[in-house]
mmCIF file of the N, C-alpha and C atoms, coordinates in Angstrom:
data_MODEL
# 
_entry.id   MODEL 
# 
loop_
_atom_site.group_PDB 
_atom_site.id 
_atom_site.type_symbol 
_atom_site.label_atom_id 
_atom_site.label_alt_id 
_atom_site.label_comp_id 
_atom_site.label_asym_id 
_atom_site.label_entity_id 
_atom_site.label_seq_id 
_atom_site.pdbx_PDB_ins_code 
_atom_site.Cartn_x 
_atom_site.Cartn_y 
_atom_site.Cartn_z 
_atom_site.occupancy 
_atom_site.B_iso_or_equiv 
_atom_site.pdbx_formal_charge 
_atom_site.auth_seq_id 
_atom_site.auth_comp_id 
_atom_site.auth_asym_id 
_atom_site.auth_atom_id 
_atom_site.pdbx_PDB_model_num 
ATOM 1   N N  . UNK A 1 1  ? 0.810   -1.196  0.000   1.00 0.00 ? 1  UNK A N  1 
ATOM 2   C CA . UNK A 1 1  ? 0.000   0.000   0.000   1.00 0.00 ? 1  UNK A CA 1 
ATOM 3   C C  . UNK A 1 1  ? 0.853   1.258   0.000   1.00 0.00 ? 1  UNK A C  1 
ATOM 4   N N  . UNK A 1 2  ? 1.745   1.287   0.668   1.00 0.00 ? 2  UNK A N  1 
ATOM 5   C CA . UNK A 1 2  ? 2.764   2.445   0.770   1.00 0.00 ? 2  UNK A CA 1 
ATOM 6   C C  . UNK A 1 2  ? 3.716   2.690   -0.269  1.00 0.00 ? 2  UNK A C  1 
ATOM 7   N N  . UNK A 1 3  ? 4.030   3.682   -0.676  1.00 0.00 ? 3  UNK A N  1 
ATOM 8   C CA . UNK A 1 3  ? 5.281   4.123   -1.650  1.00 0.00 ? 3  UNK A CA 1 
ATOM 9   C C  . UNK A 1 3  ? 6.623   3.940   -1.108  1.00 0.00 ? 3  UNK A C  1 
ATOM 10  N N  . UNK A 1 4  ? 7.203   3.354   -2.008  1.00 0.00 ? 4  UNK A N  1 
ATOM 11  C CA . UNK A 1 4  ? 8.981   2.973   -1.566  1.00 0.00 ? 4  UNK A CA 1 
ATOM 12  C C  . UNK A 1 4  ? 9.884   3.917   -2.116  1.00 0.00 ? 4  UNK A C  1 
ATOM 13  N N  . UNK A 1 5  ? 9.485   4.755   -3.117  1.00 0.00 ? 5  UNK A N  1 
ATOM 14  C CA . UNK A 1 5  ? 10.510  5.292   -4.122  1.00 0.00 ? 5  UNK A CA 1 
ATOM 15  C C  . UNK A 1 5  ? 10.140  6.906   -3.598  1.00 0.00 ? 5  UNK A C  1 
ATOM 16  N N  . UNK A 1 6  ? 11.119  7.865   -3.266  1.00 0.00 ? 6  UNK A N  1 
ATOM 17  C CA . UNK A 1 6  ? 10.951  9.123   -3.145  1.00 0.00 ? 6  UNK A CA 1 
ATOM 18  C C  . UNK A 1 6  ? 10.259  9.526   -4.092  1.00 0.00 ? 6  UNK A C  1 
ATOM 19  N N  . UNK A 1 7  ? 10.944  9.633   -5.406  1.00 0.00 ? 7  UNK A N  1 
ATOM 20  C CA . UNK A 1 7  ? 10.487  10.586  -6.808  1.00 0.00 ? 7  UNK A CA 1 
ATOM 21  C C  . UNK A 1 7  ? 8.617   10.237  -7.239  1.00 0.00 ? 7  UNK A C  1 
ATOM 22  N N  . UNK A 1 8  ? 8.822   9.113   -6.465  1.00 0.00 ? 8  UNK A N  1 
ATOM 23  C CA . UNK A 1 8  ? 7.110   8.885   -6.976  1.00 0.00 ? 8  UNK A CA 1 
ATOM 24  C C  . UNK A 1 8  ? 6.284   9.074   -6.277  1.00 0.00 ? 8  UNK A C  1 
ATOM 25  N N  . UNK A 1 9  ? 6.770   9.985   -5.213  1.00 0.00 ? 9  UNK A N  1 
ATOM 26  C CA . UNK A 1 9  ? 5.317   10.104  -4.080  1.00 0.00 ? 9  UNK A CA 1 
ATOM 27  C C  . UNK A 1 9  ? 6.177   11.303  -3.278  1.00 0.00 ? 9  UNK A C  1 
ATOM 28  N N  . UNK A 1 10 ? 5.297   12.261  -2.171  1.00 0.00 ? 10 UNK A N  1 
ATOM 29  C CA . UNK A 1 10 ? 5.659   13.069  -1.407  1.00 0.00 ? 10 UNK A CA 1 
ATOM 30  C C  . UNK A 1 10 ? 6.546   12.597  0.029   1.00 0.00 ? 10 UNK A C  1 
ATOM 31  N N  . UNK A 1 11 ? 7.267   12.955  0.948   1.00 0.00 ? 11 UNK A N  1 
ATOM 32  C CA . UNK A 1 11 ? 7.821   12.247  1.592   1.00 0.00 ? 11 UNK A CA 1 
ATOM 33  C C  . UNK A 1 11 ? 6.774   12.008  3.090   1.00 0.00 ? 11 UNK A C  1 
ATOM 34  N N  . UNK A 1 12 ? 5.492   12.095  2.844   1.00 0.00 ? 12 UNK A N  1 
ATOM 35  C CA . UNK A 1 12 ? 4.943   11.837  3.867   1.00 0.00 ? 12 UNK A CA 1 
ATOM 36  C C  . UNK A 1 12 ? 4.621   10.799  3.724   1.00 0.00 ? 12 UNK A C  1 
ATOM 37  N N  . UNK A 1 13 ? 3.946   10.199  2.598   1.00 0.00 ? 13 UNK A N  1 
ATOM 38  C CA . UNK A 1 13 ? 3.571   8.929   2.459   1.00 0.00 ? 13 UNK A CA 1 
ATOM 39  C C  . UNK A 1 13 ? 4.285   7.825   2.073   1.00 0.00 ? 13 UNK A C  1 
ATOM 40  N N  . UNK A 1 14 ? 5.418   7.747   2.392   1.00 0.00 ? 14 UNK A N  1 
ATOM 41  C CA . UNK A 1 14 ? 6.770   6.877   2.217   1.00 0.00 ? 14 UNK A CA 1 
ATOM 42  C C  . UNK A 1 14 ? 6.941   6.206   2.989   1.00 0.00 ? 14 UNK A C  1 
ATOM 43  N N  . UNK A 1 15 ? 6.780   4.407   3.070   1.00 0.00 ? 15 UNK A N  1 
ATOM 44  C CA . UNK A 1 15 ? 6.801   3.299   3.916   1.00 0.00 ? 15 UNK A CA 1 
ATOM 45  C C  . UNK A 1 15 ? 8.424   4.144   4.664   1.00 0.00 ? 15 UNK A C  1 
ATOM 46  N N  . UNK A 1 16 ? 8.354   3.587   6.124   1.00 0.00 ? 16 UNK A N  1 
ATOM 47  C CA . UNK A 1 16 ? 9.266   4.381   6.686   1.00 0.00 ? 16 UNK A CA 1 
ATOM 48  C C  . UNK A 1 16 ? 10.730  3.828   6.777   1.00 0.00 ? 16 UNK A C  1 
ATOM 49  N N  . UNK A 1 17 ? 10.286  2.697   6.355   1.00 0.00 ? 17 UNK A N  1 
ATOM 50  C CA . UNK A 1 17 ? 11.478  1.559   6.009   1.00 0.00 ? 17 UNK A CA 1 
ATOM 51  C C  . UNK A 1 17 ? 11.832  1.521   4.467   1.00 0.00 ? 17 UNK A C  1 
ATOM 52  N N  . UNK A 1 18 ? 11.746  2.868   3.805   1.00 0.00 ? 18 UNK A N  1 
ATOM 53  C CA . UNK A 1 18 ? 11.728  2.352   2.208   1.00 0.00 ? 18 UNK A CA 1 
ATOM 54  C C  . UNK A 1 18 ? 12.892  2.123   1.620   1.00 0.00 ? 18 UNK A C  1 
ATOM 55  N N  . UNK A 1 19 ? 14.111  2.594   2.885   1.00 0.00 ? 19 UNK A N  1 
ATOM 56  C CA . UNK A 1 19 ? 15.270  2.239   1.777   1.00 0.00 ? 19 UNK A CA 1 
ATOM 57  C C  . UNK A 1 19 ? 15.978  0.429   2.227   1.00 0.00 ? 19 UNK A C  1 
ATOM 58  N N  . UNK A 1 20 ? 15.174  -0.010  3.050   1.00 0.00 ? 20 UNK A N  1 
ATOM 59  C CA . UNK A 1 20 ? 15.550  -1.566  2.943   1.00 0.00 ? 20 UNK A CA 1 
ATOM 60  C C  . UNK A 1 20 ? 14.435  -2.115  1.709   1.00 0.00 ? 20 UNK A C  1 
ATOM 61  N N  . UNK A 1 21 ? 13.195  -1.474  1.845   1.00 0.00 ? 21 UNK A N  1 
ATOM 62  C CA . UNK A 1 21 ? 12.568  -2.035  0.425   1.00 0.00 ? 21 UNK A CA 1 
ATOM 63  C C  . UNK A 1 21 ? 13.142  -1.946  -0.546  1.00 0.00 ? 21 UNK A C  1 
ATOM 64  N N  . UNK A 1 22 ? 13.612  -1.199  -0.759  1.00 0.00 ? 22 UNK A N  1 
ATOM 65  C CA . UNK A 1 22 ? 14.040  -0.391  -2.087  1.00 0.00 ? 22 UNK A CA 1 
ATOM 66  C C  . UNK A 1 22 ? 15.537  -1.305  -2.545  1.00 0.00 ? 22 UNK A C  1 
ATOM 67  N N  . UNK A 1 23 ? 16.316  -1.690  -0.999  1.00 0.00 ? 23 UNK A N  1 
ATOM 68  C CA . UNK A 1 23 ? 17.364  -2.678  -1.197  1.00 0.00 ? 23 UNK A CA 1 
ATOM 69  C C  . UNK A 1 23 ? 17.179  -4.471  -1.954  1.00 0.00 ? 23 UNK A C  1 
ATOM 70  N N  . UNK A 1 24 ? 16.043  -4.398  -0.898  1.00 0.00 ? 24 UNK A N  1 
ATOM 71  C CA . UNK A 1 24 ? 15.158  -5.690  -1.395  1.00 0.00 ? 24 UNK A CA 1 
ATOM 72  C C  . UNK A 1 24 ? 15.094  -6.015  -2.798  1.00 0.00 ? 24 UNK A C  1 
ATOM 73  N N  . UNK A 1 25 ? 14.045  -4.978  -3.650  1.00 0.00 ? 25 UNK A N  1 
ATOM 74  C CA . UNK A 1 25 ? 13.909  -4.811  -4.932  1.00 0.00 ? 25 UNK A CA 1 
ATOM 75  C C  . UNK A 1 25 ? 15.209  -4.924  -5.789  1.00 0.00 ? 25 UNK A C  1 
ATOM 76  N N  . UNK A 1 26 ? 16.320  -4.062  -5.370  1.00 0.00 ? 26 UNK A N  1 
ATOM 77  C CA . UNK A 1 26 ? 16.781  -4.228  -6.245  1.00 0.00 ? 26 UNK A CA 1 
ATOM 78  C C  . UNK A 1 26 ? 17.785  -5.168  -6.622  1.00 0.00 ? 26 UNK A C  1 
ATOM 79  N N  . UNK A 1 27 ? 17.824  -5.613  -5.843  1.00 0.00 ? 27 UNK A N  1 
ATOM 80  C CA . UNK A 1 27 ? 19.030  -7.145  -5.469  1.00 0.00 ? 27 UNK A CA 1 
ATOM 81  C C  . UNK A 1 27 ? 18.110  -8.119  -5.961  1.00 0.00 ? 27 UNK A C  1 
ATOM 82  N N  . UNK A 1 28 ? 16.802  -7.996  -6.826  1.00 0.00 ? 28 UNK A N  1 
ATOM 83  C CA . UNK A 1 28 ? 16.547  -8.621  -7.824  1.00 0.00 ? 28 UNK A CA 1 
ATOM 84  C C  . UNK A 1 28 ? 16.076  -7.875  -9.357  1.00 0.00 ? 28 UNK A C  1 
ATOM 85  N N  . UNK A 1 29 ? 16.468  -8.806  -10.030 1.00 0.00 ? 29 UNK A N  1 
ATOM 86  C CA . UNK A 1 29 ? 16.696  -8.099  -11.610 1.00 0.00 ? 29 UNK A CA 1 
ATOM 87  C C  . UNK A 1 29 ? 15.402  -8.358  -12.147 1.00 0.00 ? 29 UNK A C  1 
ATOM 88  N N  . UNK A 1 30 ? 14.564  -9.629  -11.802 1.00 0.00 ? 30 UNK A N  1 
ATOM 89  C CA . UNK A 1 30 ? 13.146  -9.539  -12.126 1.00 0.00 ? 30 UNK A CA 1 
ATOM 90  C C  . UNK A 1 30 ? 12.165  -8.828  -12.022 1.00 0.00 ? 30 UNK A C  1 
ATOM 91  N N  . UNK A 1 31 ? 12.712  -7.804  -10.944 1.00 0.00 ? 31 UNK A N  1 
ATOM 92  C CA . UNK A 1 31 ? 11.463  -6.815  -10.650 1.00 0.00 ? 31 UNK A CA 1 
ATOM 93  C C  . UNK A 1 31 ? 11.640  -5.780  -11.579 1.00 0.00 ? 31 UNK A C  1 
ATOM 94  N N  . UNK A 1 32 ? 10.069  -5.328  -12.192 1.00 0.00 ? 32 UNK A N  1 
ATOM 95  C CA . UNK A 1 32 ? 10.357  -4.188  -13.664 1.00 0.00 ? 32 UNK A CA 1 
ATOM 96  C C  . UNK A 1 32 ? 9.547   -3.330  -12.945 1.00 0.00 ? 32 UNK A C  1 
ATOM 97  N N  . UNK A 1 33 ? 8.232   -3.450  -11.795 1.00 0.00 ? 33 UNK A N  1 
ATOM 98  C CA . UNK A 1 33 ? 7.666   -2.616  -11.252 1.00 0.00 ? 33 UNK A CA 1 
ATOM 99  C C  . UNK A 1 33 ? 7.088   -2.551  -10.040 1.00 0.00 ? 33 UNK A C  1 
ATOM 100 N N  . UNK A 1 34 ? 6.599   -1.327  -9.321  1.00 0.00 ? 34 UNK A N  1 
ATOM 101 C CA . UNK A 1 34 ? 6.303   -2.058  -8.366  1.00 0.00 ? 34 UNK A CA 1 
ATOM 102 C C  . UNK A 1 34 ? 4.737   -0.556  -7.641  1.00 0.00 ? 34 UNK A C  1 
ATOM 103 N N  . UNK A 1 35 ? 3.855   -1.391  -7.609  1.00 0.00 ? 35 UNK A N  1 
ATOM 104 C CA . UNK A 1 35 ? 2.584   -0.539  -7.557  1.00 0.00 ? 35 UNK A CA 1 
ATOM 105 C C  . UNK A 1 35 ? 2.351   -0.369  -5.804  1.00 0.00 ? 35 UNK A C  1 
ATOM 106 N N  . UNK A 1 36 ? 1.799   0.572   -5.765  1.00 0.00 ? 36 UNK A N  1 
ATOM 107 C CA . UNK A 1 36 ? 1.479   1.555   -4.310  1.00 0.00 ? 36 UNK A CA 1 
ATOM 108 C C  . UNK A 1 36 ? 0.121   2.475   -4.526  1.00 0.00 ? 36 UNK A C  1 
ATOM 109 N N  . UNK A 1 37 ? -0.152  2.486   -2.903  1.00 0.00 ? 37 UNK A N  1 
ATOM 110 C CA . UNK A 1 37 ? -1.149  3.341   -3.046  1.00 0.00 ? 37 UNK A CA 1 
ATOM 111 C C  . UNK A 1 37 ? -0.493  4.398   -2.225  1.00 0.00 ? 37 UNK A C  1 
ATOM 112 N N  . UNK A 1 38 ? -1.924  4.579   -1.630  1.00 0.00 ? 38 UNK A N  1 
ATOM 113 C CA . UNK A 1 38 ? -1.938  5.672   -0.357  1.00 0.00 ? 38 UNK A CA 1 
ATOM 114 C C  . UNK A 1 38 ? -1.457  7.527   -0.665  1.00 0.00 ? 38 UNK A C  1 
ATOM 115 N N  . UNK A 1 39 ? -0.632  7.478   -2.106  1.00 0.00 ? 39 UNK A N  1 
ATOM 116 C CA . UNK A 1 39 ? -0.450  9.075   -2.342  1.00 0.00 ? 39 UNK A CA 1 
ATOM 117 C C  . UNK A 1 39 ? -1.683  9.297   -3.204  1.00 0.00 ? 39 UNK A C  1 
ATOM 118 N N  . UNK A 1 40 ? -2.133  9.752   -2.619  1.00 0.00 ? 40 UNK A N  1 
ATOM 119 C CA . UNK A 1 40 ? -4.248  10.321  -2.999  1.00 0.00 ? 40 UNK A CA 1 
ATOM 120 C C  . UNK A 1 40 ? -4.179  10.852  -4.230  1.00 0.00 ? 40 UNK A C  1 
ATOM 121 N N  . UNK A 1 41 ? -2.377  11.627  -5.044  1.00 0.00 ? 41 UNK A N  1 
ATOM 122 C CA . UNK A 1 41 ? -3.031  12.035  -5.892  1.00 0.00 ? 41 UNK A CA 1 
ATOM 123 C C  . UNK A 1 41 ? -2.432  11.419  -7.400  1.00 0.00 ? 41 UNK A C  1 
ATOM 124 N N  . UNK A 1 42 ? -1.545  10.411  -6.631  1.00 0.00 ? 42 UNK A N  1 
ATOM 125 C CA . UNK A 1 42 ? -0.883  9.515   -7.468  1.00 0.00 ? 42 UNK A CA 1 
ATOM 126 C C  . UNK A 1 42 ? 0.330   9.832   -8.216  1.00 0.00 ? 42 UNK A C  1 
ATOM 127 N N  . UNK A 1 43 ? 1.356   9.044   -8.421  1.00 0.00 ? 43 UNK A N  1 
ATOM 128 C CA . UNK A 1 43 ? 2.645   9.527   -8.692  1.00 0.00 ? 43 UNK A CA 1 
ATOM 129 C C  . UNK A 1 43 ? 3.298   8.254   -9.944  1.00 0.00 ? 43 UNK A C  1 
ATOM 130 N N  . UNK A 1 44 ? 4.532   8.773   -10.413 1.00 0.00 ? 44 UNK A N  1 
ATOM 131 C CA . UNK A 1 44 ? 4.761   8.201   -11.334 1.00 0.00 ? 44 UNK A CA 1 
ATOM 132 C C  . UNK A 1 44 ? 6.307   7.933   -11.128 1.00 0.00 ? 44 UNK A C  1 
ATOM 133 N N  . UNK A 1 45 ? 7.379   7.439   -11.502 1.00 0.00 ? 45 UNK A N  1 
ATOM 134 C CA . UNK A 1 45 ? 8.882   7.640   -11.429 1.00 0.00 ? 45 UNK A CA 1 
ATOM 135 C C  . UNK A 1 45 ? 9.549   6.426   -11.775 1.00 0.00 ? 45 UNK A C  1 
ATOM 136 N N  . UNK A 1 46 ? 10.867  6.089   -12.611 1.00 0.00 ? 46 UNK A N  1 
ATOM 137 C CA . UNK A 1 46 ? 11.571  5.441   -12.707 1.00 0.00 ? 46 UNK A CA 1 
ATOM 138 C C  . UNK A 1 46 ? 12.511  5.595   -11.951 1.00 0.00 ? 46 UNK A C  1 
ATOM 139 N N  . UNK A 1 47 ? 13.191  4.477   -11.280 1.00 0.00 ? 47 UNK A N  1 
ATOM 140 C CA . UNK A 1 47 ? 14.400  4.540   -10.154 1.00 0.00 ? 47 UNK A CA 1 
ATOM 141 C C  . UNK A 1 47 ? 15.711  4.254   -11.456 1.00 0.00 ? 47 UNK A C  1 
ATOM 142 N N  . UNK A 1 48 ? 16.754  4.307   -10.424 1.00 0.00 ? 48 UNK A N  1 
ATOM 143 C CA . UNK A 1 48 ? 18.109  4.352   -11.533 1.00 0.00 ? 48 UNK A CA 1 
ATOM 144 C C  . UNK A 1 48 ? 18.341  2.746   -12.332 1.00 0.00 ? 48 UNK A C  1 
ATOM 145 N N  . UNK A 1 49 ? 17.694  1.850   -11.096 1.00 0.00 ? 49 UNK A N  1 
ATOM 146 C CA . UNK A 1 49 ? 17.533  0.264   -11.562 1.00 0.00 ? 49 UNK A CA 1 
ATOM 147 C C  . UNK A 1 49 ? 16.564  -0.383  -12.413 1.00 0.00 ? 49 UNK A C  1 
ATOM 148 N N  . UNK A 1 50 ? 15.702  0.744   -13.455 1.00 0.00 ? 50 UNK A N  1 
ATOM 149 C CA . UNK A 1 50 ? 14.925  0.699   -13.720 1.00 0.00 ? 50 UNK A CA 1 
ATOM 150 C C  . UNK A 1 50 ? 13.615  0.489   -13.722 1.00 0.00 ? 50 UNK A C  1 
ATOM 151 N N  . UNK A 1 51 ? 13.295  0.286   -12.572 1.00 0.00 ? 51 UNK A N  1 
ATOM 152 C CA . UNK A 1 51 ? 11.874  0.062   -12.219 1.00 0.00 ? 51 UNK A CA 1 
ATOM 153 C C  . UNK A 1 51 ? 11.065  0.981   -12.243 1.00 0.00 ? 51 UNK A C  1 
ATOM 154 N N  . UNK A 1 52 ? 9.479   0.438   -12.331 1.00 0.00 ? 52 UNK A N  1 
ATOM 155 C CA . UNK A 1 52 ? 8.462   1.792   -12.642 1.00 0.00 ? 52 UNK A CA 1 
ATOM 156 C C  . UNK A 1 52 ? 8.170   1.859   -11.094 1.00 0.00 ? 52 UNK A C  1 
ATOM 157 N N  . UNK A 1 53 ? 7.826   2.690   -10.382 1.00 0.00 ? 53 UNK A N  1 
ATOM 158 C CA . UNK A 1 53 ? 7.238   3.020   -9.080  1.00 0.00 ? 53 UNK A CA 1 
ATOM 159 C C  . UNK A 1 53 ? 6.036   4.115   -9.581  1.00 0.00 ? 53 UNK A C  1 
ATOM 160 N N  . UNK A 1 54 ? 5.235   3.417   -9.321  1.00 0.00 ? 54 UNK A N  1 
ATOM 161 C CA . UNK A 1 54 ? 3.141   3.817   -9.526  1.00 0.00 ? 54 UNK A CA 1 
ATOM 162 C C  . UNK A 1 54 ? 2.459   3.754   -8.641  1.00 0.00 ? 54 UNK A C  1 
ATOM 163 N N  . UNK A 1 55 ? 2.189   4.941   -8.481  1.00 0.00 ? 55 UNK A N  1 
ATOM 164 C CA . UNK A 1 55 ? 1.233   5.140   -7.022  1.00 0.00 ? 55 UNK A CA 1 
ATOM 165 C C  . UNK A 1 55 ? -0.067  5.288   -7.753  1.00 0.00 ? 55 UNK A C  1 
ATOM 166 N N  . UNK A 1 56 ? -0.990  4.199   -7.580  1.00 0.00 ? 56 UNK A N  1 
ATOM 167 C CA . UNK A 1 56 ? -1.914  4.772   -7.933  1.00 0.00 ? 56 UNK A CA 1 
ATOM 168 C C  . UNK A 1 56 ? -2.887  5.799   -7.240  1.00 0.00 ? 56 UNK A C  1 
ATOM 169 N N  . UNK A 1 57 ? -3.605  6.641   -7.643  1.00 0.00 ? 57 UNK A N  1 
ATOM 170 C CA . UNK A 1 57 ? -4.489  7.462   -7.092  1.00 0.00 ? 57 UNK A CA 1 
ATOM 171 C C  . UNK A 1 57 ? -5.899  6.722   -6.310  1.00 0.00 ? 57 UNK A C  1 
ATOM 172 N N  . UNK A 1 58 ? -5.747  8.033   -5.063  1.00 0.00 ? 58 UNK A N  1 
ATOM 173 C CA . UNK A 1 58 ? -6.641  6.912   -4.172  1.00 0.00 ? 58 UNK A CA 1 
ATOM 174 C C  . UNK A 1 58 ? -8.288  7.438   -4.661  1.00 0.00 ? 58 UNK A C  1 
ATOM 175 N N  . UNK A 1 59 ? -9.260  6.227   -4.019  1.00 0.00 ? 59 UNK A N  1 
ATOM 176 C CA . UNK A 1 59 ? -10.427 6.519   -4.353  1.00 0.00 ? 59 UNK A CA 1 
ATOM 177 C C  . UNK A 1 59 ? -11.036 7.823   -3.455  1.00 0.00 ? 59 UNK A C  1 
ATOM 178 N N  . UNK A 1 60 ? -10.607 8.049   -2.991  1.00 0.00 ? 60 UNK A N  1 
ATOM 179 C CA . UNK A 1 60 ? -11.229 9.555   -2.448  1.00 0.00 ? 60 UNK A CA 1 
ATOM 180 C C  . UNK A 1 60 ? -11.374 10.436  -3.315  1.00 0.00 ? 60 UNK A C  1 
ATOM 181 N N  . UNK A 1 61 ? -10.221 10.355  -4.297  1.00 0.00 ? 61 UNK A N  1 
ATOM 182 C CA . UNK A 1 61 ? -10.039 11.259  -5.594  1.00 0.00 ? 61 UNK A CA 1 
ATOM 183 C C  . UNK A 1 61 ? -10.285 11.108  -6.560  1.00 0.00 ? 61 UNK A C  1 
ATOM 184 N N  . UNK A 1 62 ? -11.665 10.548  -6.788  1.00 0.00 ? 62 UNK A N  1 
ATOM 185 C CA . UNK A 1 62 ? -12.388 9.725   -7.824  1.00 0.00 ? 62 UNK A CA 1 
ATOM 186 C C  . UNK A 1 62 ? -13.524 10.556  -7.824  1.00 0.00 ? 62 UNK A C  1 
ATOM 187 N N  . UNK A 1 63 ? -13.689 11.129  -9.228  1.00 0.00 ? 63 UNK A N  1 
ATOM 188 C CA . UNK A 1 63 ? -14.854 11.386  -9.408  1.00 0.00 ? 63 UNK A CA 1 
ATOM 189 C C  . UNK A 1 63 ? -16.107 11.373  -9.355  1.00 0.00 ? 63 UNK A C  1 
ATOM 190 N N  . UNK A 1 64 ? -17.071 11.767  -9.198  1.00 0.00 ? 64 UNK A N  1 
ATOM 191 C CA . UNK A 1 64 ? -18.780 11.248  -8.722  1.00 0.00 ? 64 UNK A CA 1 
ATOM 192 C C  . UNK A 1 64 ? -19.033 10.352  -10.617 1.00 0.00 ? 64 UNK A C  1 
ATOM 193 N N  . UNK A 1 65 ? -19.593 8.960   -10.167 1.00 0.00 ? 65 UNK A N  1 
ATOM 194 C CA . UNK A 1 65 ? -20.044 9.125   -11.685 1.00 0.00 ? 65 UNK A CA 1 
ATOM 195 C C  . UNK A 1 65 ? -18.865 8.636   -12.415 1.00 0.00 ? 65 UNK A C  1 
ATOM 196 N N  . UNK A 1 66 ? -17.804 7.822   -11.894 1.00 0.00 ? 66 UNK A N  1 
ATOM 197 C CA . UNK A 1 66 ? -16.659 7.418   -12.950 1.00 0.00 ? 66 UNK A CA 1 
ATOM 198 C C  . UNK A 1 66 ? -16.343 6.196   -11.766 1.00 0.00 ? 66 UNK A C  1 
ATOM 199 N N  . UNK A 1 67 ? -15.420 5.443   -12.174 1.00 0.00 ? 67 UNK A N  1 
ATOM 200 C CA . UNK A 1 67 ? -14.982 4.075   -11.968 1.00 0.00 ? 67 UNK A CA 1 
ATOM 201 C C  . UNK A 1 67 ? -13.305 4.323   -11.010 1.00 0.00 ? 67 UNK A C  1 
ATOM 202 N N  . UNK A 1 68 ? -13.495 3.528   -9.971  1.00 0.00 ? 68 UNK A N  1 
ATOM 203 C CA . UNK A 1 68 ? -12.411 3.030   -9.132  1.00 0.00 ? 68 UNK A CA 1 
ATOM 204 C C  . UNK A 1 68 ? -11.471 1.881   -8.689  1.00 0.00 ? 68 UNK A C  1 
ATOM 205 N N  . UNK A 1 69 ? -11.100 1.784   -10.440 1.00 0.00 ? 69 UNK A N  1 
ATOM 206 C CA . UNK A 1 69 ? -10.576 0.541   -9.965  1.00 0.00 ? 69 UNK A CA 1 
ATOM 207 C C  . UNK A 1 69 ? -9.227  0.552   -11.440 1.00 0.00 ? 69 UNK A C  1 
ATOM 208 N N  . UNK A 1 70 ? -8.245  -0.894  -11.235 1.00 0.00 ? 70 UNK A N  1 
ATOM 209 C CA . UNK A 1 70 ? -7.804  -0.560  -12.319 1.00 0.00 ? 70 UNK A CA 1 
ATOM 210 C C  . UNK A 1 70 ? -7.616  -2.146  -12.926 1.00 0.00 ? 70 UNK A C  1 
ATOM 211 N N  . UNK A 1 71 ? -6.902  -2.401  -13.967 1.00 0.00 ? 71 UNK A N  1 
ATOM 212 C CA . UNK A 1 71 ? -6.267  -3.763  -14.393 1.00 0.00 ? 71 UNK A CA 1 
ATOM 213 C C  . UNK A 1 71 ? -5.179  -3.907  -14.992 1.00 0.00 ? 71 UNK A C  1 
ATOM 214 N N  . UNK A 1 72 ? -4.213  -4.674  -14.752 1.00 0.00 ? 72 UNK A N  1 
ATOM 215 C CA . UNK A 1 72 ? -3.367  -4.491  -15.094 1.00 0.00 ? 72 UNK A CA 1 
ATOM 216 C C  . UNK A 1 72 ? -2.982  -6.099  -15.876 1.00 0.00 ? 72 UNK A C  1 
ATOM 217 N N  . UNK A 1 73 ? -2.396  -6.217  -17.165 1.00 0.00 ? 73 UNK A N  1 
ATOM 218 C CA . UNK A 1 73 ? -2.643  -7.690  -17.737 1.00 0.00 ? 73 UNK A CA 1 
ATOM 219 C C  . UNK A 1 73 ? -0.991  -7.423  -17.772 1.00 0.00 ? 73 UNK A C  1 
ATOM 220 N N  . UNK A 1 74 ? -0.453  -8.663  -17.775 1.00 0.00 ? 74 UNK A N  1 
ATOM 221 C CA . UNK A 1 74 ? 0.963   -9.195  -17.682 1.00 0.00 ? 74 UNK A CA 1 
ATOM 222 C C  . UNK A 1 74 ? 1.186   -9.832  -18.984 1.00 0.00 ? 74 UNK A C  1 
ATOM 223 N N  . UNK A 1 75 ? 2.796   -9.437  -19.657 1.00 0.00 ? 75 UNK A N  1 
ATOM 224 C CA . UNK A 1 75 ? 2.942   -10.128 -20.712 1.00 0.00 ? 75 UNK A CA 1 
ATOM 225 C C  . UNK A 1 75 ? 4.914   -10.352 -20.048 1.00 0.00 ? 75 UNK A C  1 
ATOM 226 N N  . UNK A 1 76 ? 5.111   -10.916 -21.086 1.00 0.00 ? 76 UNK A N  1 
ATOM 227 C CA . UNK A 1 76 ? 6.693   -11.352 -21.242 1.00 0.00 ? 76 UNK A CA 1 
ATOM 228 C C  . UNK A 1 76 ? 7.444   -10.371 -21.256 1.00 0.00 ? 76 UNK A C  1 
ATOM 229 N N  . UNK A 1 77 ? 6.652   -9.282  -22.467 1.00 0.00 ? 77 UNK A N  1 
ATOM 230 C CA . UNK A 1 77 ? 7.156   -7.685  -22.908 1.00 0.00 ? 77 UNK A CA 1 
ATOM 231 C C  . UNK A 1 77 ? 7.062   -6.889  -22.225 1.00 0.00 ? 77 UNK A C  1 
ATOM 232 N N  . UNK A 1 78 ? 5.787   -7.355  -21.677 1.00 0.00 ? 78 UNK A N  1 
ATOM 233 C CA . UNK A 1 78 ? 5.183   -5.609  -21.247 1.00 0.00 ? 78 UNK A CA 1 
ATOM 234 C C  . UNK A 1 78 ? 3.724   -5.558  -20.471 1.00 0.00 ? 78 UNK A C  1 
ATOM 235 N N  . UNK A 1 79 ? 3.671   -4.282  -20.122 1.00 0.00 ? 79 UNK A N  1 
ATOM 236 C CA . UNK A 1 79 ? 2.351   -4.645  -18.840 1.00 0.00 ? 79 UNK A CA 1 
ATOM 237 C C  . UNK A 1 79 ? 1.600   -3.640  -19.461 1.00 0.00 ? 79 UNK A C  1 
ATOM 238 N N  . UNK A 1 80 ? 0.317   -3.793  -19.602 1.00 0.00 ? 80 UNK A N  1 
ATOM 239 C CA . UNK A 1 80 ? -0.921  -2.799  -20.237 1.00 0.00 ? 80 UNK A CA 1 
ATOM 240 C C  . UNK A 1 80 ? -1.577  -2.937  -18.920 1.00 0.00 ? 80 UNK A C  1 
# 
């Protein structure tokens, strides 16, 4: 639920342990991304190890009348 990556979120909402996550992650090469909530207005950033760090936006900040949710499909290549 929490953001690991500075550049992709404000520093309030940053798991408080993020730079052992962040060690975690990258001492593997399989990881290409890695999704979060909790920054309400949602954030975006590549780290230097390439990974995507995506905060998605929380439902508080969802429109009246529009959809809260997301999907994400997995390929070999690439993630839609």
């Amino acid at each position: 639920h929490l953001p690991i990556y500075p550049d992709a979120s404000d520093s309030v909402c940053l798991a408080w342990n993020y730079r052992d996550a962040l060690t975690v992650i990258w001492s593997h090469k399989c990881v290409v991304c890695f999704l979060a909530g909790h920054t309400h207005d949602g954030g975006y950033s590549e780290d230097p190890s390439g990974v995507y760090h995506v905060n998605l936006e929380g439902v508080i900040e969802t429109a009246p009348d529009s959809q809260a949710f997301a999907t994400v499909h997995v390929y070999p290549d690439k993630m839609l």
